[in-house]
C-alpha positions as CSV (number, residue, x, y, z in Angstrom):
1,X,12.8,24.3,5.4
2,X,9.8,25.0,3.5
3,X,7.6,22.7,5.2
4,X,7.9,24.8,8.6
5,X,6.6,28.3,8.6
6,X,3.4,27.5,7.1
7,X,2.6,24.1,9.3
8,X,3.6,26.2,12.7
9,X,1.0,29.3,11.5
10,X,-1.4,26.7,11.6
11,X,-0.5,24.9,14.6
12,X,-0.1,28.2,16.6
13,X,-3.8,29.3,15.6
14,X,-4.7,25.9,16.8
15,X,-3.0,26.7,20.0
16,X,-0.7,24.0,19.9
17,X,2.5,25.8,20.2
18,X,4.3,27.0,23.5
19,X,7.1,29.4,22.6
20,X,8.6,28.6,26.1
21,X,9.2,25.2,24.9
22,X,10.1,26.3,21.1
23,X,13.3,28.5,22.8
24,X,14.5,25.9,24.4
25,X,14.6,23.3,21.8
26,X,16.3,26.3,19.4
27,X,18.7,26.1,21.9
28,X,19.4,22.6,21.7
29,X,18.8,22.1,18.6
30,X,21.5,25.3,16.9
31,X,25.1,23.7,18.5
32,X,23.6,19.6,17.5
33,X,23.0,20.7,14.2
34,X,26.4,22.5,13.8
35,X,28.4,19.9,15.0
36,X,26.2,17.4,12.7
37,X,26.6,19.2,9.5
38,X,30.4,19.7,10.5
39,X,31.0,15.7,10.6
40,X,29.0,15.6,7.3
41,X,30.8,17.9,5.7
42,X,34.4,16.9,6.5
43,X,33.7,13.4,6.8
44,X,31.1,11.6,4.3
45,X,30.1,8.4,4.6
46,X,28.2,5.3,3.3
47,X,26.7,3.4,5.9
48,X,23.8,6.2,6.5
49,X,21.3,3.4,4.7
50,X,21.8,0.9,7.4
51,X,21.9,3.3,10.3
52,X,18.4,5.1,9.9
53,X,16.9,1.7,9.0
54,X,18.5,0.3,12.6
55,X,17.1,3.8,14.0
56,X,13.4,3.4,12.7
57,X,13.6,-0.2,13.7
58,X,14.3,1.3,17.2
59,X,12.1,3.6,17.1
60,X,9.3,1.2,15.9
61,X,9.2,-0.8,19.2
62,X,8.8,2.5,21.1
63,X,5.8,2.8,19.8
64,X,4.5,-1.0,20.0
65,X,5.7,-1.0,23.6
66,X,3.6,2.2,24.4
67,X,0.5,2.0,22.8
68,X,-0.8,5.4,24.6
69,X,2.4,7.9,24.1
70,X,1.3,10.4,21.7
71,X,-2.3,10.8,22.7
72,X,-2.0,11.5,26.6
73,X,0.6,13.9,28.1
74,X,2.8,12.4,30.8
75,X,5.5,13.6,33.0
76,X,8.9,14.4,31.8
77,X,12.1,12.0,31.6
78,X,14.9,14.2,32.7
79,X,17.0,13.3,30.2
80,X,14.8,14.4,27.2
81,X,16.9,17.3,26.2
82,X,20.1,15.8,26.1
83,X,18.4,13.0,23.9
84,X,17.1,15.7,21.6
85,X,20.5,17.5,21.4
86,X,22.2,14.3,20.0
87,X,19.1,14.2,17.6
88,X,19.7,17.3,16.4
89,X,23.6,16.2,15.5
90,X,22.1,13.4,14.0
91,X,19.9,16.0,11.6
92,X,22.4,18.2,11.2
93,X,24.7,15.3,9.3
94,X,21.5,13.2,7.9
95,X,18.3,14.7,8.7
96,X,16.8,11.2,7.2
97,X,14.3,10.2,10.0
98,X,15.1,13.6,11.9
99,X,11.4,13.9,12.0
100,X,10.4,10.7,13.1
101,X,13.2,10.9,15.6
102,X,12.4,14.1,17.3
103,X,8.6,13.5,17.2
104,X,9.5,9.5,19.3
105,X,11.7,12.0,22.0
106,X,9.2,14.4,22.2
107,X,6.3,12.0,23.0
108,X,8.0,9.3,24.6
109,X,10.6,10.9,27.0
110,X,9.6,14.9,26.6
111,X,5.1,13.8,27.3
112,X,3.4,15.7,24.8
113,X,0.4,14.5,22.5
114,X,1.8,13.6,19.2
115,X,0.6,17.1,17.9
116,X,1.9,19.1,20.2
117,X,5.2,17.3,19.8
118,X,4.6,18.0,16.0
119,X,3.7,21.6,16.2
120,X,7.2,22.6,18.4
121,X,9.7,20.3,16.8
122,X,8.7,22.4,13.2
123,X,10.2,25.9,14.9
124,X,13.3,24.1,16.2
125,X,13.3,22.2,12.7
126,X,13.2,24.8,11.1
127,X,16.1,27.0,12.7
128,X,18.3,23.8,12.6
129,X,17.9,23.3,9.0
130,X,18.6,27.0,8.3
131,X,22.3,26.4,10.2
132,X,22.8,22.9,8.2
133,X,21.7,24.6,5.0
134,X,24.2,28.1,6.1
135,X,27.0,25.3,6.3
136,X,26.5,23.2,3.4
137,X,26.2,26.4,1.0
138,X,29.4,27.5,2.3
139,X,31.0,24.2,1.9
140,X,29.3,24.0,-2.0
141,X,27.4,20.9,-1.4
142,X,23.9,23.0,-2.4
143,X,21.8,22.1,-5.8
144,X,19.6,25.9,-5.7
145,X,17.2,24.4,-8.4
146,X,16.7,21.5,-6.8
147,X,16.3,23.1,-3.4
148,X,13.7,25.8,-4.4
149,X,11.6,22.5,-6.0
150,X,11.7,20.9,-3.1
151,X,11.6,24.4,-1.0
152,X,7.8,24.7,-2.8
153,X,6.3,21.2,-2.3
154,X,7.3,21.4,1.7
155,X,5.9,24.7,1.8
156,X,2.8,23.4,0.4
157,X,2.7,20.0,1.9
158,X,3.5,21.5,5.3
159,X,0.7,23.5,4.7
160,X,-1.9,21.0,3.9
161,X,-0.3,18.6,6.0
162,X,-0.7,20.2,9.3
163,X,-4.0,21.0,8.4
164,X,-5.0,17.6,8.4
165,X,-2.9,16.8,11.2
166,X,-4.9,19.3,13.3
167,X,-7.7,18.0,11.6
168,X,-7.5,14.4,12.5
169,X,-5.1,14.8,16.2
170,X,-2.7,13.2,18.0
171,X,-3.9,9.6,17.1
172,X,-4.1,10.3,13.4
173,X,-0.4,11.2,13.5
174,X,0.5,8.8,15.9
175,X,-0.8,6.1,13.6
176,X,0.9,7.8,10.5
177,X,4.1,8.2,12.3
178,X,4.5,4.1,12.7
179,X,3.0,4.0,9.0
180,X,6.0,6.2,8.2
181,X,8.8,4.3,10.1
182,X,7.7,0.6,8.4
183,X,7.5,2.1,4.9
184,X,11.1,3.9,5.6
185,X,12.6,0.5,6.9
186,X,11.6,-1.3,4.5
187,X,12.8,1.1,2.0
188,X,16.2,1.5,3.1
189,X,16.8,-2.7,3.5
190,X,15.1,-3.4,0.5
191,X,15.3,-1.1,-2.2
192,X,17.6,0.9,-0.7
């Protein structure tokens, strides 16, 4: 959560994010994460390992087949926002790779530059993990020490972060995003 209101301060005096857009993916993103953290919650499971690894695999050969999403705009898939709602169940139960996820929808079938993609998906992020946090604290599932550690490092990596991100642009992240995937695959099926 901490990573959020910081990075979309600065992406919003860059002028990257459209509060038209940010609404709407609020409003897909609030029900997918309540069902998500729901299933986690009464359900559990172990096979999370092998299904973000076969995700980011996925993922990977988005990018590979389109070198050029991510740093031109192009027209909408119609379908975007019902891909982005099942991503957002898929962060409410995980959120592993919910980043990388909603950053491949969001170039690939939404159109935007990698950092405008960025810059929305944080407000939408952000009220998604509020409602998956809301549910796991009431469920007991919720280490406070560890979470306002890990509250202070986002808060100052999403800080620094998307100041380089604005920095550098939409080829810079695109390029770290695939860095991002490889590393995490190879994690998961290796070390995992």
């Amino acid at each position: 959560l901490g990573l959020h209101p910081l990075s979309v301060r600065n992406f919003e005096k860059d002028g990257q994010v459209n509060w038209n857009l940010a609404k709407i993916l609020i409003l897909i993103t609030v029900p997918g994460s309540i069902i998500g953290a729901l299933v986690i919650v009464s359900s559990g499971s172990n096979f999370i390992n092998k299904l973000v690894a076969f995700l980011m695999f996925a993922i990977l050969i988005f990018y590979f087949w389109n070198p050029e999403a991510g740093i031109k705009e192009k027209e909408p898939n119609k379908w975007w926002s019902f891909f982005y709602f099942l991503r957002a169940i898929y962060a409410g139960m995980i959120s592993a790779g919910a980043g990388i996820l909603s950053m491949t929808i969001l170039i690939h079938l939404k159109g935007l530059k990698a950092l405008q993609a960025l810059a929305n998906n944080l407000i939408a992020a952000f009220v998604g993990g509020l409602v998956s946090v809301i549910i796991f604290m009431i469920a007991g599932l919720v280490d406070f020490r560890l979470g306002f550690i890990l509250l202070a490092g986002n808060l100052l990596g999403g800080f620094v972060g998307s100041k380089i991100a604005i920095q550098k642009g939409s080829k810079f992240i695109r390029s770290a995003i695939i860095v991002v995937i490889i590393a995490t695959i190879v994690r998961l099926l290796f070390f995992g």
